[in-house]
C-alpha positions in Angstrom: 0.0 0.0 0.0 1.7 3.1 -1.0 0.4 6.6 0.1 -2.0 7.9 -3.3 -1.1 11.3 -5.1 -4.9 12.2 -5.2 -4.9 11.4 -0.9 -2.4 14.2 -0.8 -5.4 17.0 -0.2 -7.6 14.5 1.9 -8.2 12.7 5.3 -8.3 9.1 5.4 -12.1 9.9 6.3 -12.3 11.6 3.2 -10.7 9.1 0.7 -11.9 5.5 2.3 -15.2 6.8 4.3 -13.8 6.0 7.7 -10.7 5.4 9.5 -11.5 1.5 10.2 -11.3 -0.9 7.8 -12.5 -4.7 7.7 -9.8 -7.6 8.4 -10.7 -8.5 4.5 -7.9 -10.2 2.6 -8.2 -12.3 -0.3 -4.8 -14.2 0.3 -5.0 -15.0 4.4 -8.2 -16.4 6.3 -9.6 -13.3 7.1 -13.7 -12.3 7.7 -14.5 -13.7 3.8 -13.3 -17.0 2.7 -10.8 -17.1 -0.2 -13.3 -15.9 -2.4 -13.4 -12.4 -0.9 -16.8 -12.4 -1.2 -18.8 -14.6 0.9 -18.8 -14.2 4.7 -17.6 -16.7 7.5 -19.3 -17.8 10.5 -18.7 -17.2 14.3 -17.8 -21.2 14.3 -15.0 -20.5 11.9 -13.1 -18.5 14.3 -10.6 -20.2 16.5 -9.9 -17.7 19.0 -12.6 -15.0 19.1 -10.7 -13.2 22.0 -7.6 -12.5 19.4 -9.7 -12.6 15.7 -8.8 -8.7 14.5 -12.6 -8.1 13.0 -12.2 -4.6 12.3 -9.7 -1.8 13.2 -8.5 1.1 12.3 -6.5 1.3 8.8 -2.9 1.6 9.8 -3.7 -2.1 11.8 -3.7 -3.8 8.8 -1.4 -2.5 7.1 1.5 -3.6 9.5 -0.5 -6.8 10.2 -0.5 -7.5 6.2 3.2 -7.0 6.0 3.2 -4.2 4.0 5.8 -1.4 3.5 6.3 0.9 6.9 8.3 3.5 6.0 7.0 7.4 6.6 6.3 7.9 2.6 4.4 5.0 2.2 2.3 4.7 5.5 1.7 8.7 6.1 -1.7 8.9 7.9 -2.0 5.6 9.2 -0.2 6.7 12.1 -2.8 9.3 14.4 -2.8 7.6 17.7 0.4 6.2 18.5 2.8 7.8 16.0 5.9 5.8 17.8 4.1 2.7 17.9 3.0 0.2 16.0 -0.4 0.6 17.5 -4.2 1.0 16.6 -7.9 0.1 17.8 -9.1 -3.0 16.6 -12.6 -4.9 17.2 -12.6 -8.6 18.2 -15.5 -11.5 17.4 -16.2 -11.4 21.2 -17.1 -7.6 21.1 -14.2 -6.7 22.9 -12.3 -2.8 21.7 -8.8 -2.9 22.4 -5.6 -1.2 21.1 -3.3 -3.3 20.0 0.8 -3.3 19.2 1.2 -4.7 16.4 4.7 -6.3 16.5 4.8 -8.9 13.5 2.2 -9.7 10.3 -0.6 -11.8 10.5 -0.1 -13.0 14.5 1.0 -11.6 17.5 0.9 -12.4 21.3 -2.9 -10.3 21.4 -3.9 -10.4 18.1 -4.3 -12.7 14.7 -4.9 -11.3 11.4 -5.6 -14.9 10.9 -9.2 -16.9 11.9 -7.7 -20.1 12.0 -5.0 -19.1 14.3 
């Protein structure tokens, strides 16, 4: 994900709608199944206390793996500009920040419903 020239005049609220994004990836078992269209159930989750449902943007960008340096992840970074760190919403309803230290899973989280 690289920062867009037409973002350059914008928010993040004004270019995506919001500054939360779904945990929506076609490659990794995210909230759709590979098809990246169809929905998974609560049952599909192994650990509903960790599952990354929905967070804020700059979340899954780091938990993705993709490029953190300044050009590429400017305004991603509102809360915790030191950190690695941003809101995210688990299966069992719970709102936590969360340090993102590594893609996909970490010791609170998992960008990954079958882990």
């Amino acid at each position: 994900m690289y920062t867009l020239p037409m973002m350059k005049n914008q928010s993040l609220y004004d270019h995506m709608g919001s500054s939360y994004q779904s945990n929506t990836h076609p490659d990794y078992n995210t909230v759709v199944k590979k098809n990246n269209t169809t929905c998974i159930r609560l049952g599909d989750v192994r650990d509903v206390s960790r599952f990354v449902v929905l967070s804020e943007g700059g979340a899954n960008v780091a938990g993705w793996g993709y490029r953190m340096d300044k050009a590429s992840f400017s305004g991603f970074d509102w809360h915790w500009s030191r950190e690695n760190k941003w809101v995210a919403l688990f299966p069992d309803l719970h709102v936590a920040p969360i340090l993102i230290s590594k893609p996909i899973l970490g010791p609170d989280y998992t960008f990954d419903r079958s882990k």
